[in-house]
C-alpha positions as a Python dict, from the first residue, in 0.01 Angstrom:
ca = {
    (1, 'X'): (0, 0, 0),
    (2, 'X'): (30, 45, 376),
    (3, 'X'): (334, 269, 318),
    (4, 'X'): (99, 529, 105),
    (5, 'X'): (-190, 518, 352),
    (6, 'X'): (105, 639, 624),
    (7, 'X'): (188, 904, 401),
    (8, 'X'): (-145, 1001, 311),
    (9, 'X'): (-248, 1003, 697),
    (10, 'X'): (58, 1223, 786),
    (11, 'X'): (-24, 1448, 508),
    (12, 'X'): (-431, 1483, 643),
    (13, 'X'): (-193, 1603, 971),
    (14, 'X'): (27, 1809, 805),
    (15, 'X'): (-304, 1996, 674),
    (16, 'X'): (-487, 1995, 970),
    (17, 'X'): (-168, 2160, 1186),
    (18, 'X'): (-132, 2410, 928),
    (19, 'X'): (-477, 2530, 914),
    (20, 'X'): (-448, 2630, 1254),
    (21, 'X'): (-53, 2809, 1211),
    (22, 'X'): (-38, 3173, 1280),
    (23, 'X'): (143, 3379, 1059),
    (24, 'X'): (423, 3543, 1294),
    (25, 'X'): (791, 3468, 1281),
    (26, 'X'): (699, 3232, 1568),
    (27, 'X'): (486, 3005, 1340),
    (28, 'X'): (690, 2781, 1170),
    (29, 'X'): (1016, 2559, 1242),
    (30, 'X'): (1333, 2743, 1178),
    (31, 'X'): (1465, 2799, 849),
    (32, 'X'): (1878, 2814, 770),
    (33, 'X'): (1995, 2855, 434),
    (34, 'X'): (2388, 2816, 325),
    (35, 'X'): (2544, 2803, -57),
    (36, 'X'): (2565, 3068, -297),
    (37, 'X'): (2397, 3267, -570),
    (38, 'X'): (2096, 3080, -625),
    (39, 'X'): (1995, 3114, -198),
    (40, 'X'): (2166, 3406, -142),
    (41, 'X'): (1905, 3714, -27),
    (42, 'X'): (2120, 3972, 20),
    (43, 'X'): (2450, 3852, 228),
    (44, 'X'): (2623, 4028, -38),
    (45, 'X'): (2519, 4335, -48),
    (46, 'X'): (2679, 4405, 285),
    (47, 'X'): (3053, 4296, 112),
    (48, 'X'): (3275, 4492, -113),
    (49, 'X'): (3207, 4203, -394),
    (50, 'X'): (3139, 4207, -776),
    (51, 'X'): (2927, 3902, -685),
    (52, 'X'): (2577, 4121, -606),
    (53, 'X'): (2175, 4155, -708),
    (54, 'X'): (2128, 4489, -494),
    (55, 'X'): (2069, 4693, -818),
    (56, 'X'): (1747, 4754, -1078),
    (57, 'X'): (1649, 4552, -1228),
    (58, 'X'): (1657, 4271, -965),
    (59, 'X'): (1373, 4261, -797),
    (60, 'X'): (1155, 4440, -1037),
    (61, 'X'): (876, 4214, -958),
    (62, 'X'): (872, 4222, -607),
    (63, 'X'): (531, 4416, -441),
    (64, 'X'): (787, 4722, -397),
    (65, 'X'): (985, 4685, -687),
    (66, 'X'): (1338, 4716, -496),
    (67, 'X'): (1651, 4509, -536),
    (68, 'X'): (1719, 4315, -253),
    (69, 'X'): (2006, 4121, -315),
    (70, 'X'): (1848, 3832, -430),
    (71, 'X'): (1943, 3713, -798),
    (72, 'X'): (1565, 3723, -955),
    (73, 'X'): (1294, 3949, -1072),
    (74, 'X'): (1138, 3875, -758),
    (75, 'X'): (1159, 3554, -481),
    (76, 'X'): (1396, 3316, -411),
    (77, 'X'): (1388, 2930, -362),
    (78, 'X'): (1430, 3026, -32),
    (79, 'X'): (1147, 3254, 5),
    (80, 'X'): (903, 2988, -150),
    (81, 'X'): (986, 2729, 74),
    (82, 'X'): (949, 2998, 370),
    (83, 'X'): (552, 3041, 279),
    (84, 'X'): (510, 2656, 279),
    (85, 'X'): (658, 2656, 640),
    (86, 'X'): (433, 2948, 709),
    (87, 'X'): (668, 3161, 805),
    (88, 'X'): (844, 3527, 672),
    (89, 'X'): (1179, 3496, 469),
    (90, 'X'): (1454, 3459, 711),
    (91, 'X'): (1711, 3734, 690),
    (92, 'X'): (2053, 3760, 581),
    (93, 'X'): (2260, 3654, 851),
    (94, 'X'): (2471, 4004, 803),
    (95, 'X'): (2166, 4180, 809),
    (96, 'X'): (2157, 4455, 1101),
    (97, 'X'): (1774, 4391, 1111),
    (98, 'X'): (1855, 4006, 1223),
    (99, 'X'): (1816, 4033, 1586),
    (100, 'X'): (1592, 3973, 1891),
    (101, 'X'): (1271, 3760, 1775),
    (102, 'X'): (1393, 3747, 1423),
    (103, 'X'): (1701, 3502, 1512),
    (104, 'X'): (1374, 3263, 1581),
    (105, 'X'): (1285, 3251, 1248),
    (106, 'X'): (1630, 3106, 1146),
    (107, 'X'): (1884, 3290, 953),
    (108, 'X'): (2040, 3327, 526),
    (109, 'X'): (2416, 3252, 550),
    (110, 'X'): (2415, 3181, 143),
    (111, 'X'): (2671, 3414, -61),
    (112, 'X'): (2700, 3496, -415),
    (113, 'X'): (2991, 3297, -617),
    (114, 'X'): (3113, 3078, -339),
    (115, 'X'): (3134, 2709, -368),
    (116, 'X'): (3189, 2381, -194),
    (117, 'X'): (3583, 2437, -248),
    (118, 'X'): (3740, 2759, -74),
    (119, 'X'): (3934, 2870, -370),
    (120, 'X'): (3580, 2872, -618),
    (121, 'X'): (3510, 3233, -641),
    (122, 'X'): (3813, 3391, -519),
    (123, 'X'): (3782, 3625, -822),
    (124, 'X'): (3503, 3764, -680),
    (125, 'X'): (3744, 3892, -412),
    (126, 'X'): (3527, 3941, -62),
    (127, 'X'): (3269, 3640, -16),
    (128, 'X'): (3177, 3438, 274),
    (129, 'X'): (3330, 3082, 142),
    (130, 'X'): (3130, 2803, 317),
    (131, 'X'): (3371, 2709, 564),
    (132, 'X'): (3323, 3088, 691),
    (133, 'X'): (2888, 3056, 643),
    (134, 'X'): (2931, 2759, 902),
    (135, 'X'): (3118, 2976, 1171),
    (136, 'X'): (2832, 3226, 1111),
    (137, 'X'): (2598, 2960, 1211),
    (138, 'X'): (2780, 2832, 1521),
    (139, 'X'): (2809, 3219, 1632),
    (140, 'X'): (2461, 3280, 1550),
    (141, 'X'): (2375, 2980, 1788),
    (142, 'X'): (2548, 3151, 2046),
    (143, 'X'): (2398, 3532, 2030),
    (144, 'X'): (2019, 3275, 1993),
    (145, 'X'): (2156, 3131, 2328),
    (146, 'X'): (2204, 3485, 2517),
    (147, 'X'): (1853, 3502, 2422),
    (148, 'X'): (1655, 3230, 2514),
    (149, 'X'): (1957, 3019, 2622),
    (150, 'X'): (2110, 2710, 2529),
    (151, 'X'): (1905, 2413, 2595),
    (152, 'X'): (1599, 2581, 2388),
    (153, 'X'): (1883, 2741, 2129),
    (154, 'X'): (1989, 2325, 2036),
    (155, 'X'): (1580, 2237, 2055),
    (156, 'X'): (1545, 2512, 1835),
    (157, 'X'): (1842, 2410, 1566),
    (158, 'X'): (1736, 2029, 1623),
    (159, 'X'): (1343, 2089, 1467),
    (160, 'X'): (1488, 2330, 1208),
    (161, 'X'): (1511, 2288, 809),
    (162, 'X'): (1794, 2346, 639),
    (163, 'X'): (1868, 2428, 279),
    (164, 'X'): (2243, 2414, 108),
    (165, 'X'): (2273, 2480, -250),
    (166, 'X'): (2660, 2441, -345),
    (167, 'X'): (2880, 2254, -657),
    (168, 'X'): (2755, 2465, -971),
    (169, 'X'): (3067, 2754, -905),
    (170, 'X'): (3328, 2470, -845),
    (171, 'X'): (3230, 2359, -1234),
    (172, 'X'): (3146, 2699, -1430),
    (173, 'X'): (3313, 2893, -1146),
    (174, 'X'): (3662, 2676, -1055),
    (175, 'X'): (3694, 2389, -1286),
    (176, 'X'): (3607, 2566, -1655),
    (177, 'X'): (3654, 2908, -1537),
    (178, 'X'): (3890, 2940, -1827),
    (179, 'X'): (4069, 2678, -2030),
    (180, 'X'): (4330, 2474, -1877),
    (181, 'X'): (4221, 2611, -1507),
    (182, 'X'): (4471, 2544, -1236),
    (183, 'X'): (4216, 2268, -1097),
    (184, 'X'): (4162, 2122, -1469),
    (185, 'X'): (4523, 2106, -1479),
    (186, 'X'): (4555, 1940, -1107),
    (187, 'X'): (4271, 1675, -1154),
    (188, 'X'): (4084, 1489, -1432),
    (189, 'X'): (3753, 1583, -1402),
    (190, 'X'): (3617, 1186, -1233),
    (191, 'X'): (3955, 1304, -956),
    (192, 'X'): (3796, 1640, -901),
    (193, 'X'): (3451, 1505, -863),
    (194, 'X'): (3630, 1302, -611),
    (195, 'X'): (3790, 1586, -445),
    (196, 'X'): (3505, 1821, -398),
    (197, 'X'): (3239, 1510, -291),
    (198, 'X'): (3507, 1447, 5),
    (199, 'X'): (3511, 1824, 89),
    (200, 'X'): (3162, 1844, 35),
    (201, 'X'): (3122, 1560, 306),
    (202, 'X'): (3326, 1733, 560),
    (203, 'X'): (3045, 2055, 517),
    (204, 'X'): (2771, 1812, 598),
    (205, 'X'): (2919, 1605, 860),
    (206, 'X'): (2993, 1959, 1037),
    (207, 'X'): (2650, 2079, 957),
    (208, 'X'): (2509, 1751, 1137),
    (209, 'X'): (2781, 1869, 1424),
    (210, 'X'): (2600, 2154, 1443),
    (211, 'X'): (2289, 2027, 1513),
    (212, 'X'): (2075, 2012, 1184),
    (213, 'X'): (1901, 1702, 1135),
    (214, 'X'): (1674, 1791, 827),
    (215, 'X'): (1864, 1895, 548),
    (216, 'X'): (1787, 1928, 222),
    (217, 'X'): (2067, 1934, -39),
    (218, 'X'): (2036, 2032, -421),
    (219, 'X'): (2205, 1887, -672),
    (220, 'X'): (2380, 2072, -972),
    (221, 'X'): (2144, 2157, -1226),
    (222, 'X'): (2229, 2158, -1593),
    (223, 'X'): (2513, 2381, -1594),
    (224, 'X'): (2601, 2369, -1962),
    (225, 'X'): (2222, 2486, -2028),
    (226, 'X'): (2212, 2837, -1891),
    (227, 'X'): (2241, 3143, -2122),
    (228, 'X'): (2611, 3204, -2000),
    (229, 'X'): (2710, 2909, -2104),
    (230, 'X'): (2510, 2861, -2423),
    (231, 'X'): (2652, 3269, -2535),
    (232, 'X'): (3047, 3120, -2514),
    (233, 'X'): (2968, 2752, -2622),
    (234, 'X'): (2673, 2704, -2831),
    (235, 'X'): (2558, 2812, -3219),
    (236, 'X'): (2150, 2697, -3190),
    (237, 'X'): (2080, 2665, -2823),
    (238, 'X'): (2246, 2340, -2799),
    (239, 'X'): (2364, 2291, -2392),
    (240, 'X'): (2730, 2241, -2366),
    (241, 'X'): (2808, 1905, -2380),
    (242, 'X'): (3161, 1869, -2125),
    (243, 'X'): (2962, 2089, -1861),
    (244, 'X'): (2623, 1859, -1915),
    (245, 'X'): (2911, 1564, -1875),
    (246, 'X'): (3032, 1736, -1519),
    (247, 'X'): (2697, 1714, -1366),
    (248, 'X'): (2605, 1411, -1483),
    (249, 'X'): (2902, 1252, -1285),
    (250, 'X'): (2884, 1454, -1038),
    (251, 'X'): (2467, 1398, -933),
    (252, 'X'): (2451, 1066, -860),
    (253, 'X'): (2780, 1034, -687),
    (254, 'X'): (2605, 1309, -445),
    (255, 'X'): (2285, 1150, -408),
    (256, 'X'): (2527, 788, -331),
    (257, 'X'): (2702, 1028, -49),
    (258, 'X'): (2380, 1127, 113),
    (259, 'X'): (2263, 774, 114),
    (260, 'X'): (2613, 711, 330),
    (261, 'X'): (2549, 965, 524),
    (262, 'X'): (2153, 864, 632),
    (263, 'X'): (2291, 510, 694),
    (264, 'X'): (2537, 640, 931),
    (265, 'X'): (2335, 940, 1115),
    (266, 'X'): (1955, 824, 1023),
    (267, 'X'): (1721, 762, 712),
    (268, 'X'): (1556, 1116, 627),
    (269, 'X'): (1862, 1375, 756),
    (270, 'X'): (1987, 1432, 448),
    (271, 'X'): (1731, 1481, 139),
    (272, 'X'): (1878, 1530, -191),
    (273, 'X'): (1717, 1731, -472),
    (274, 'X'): (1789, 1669, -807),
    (275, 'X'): (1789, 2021, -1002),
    (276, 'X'): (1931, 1852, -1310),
    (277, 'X'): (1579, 1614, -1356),
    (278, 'X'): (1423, 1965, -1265),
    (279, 'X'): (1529, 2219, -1512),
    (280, 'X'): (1589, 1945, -1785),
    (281, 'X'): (1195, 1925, -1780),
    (282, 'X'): (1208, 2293, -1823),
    (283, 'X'): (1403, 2249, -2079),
    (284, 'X'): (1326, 1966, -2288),
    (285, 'X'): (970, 2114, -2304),
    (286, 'X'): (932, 2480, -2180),
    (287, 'X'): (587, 2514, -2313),
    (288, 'X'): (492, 2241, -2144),
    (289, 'X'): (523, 2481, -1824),
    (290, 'X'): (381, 2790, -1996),
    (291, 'X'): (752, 2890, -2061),
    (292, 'X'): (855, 3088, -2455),
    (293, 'X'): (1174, 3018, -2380),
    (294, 'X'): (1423, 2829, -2194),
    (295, 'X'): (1768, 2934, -2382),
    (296, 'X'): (1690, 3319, -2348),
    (297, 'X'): (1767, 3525, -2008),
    (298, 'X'): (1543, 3768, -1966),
    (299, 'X'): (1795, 4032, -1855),
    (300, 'X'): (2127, 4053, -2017),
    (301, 'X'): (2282, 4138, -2335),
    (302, 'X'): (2444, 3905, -2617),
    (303, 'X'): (2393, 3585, -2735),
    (304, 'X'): (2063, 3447, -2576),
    (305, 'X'): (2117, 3732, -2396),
    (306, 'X'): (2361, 3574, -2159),
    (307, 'X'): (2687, 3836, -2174),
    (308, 'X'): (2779, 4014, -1876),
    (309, 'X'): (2555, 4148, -1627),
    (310, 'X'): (2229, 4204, -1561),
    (311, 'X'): (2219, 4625, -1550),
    (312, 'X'): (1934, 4929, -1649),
    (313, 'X'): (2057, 4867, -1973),
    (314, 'X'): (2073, 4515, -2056),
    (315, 'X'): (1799, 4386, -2273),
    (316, 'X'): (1468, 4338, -2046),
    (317, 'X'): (1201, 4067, -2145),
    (318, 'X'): (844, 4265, -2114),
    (319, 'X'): (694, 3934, -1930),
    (320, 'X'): (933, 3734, -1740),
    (321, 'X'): (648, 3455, -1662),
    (322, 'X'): (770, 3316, -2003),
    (323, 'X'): (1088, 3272, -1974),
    (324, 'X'): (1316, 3025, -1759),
    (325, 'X'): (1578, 3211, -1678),
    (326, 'X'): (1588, 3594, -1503),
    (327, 'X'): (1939, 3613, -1595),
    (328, 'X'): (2270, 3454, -1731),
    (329, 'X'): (2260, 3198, -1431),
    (330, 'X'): (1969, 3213, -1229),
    (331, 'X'): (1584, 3123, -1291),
    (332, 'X'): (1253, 3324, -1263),
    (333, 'X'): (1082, 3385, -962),
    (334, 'X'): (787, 3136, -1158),
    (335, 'X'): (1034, 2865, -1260),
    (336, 'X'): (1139, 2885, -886),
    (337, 'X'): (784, 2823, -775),
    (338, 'X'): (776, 2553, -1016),
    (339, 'X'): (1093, 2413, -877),
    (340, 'X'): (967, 2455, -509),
    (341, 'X'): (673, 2227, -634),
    (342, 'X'): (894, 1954, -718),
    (343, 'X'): (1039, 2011, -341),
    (344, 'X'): (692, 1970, -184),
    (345, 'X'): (532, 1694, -418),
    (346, 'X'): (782, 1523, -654),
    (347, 'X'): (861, 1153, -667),
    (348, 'X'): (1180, 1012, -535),
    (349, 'X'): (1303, 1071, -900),
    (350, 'X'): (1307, 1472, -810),
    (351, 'X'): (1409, 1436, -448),
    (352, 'X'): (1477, 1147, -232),
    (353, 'X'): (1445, 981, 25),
    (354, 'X'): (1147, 1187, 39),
    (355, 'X'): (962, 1463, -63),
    (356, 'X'): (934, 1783, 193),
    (357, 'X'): (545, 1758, 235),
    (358, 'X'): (657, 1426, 359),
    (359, 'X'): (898, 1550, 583),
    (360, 'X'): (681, 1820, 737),
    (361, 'X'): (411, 1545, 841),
    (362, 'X'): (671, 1333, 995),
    (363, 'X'): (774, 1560, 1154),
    (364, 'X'): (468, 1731, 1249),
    (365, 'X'): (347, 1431, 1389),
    (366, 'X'): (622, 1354, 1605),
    (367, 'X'): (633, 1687, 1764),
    (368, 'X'): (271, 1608, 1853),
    (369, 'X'): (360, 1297, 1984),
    (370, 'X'): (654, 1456, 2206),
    (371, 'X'): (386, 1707, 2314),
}
């Protein structure tokens, strides 16, 4: 009982502090994103890649209508969580406009396709692989040093948030890219869990290296559910059962990882999301959430309309607030809002150890108290 009280008085704080939050990019904490399609705002679009959203109709439901780079009708996880911080998107890091004041706001390093393993995506040619995102953001820290130099550069990393979104390419992507996959063929799939969790732990160690200290990690979500994946694999909407198996493993074992981690480096650094829980809700019941549909993309062609790309002349839903899914892979701007909700208020069965309106109390209040 004393525990909720804290929680509830933190939260009181959180309001009160952002009643009084202006709205330029010098409002909020900084923001750094990493991981691939599902973060990504527009990385891409400065590569020679297959792996882009900087065409119609992405971002048809955006105030001005353009494509951006991002893989929705209109915002981005990413985005969402930026107007709960009170603060603009952050750019992508390749961006020319990233520069001067902006590098306060914090900086996109997420691209299309890539994954937690350096060979997931390599047949989408020219990527920035994670490894490569992480160089991005020690040389970003540098150019954020020339400006307003080092000691302020490391406060500045130290009180940011930090979002990575990785594993779902090293399963559709790496793993069951086609049948009998070089990596299918190297590990059983418990091995290959294995393998990526321990590369997966050398990106967050490094990321802690680097200075974050709040990072929230998403699990995979239900791969085998997404119209892709239900156009090869499934006769009635059915999710694919060997893909649902693959992130089933592979969840928990990531949320047991974070836990290591926080024992070693602190209790709240790492907070893991779990997407599957998410989306299955979603799924299980889309009407429940004011969804038609949670097997149909709204863009595409096909089966569920889930073949190939999302182009001017796919198939295009007339309201995409009913459906789940923009396209083959990637959700609604409205299911993202509805995931960001789960960020901000969900139990510890949606994202642990905490949820991020706890987070930005605690941490609210102990800037005060440093102050």
């Amino acid at each position: 009982m004393a525990s909720s009280w804290l929680v509830l008085a933190l939260l009181a704080a959180l309001c009160l502090g952002l009643g009084t939050l202006p709205t330029s990019s010098h409002a909020a904490r900084a923001f750094f994103v990493f991981g691939d399609s599902l973060v990504d705002n527009g990385n891409n679009n400065y590569l020679v890649t297959a792996a882009r959203a900087d065409s119609p109709p992405y971002g048809i439901d955006r105030p001005d209508h353009r494509a951006t780079g991002r893989f929705s009708n209109g915002k981005n996880v990413p985005d969402i969580i930026s107007e709960h911080l009170g603060a603009e998107p952050v750019l992508p890091y390749l961006s020319p406009e990233l520069d001067g004041d902006k590098l306060l706001v914090g900086a996109n390093f997420a691209s299309a396709g890539v994954g937690i393993l350096n060979d997931t995506g390599i047949q989408f040619a020219n990527i920035i692989h994670i490894s490569k995102q992480l160089l991005y953001f020690q040389q970003y820290q540098k150019r954020l040093s020339s400006l307003i130099g080092a000691e302020q550069t490391a406060r500045l990393v130290r009180g940011s948030l930090v979002l990575i979104t990785l594993g779902g390419n090293d399963f559709v992507n790496n793993y069951y890219l086609v049948p009998y996959s070089a990596r299918s063929r190297e590990f059983s799939l418990p091995d290959y869990i294995n393998y990526i969790l321990s590369e997966y732990r050398q990106i967050l160690t490094r990321l802690y290296d680097l200075g974050a200290r709040r990072v929230l990690v998403q699990g995979v979500g239900p791969i085998g559910c997404v119209p892709a994946e239900l156009a090869l694999h499934s006769l009635d909407g059915s999710c694919d059962r060997e893909l649902q198996r693959a992130a089933e493993m592979y969840n928990p074992r990531l949320m047991a990882l974070l836990e290591e981690l926080n024992a070693r480096y602190g209790g709240g650094v790492f907070v893991g999301v779990n997407m599957q829980r998410i989306h299955n809700d979603f799924i299980e019941d889309p009407k429940a959430y004011g969804f038609e549909t949670a097997t149909q993309a709204c863009c595409g062609q096909g089966r569920f309309n889930g073949m190939g790309l999302c182009t001017m002349v796919s198939s295009l839903c007339a309201d995409r607030n009913t459906y789940v899914f923009w396209d083959a892979f990637h959700p609604t701007e409205r299911a993202n809002r509805l995931i960001v909700q789960q960020f901000m208020s969900g139990s510890v069965d949606y994202i642990a150890p905490m949820n991020l309106s706890t987070v930005l109390a605690i941490d609210l209040q102990n800037e005060q108290m440093r102050t």
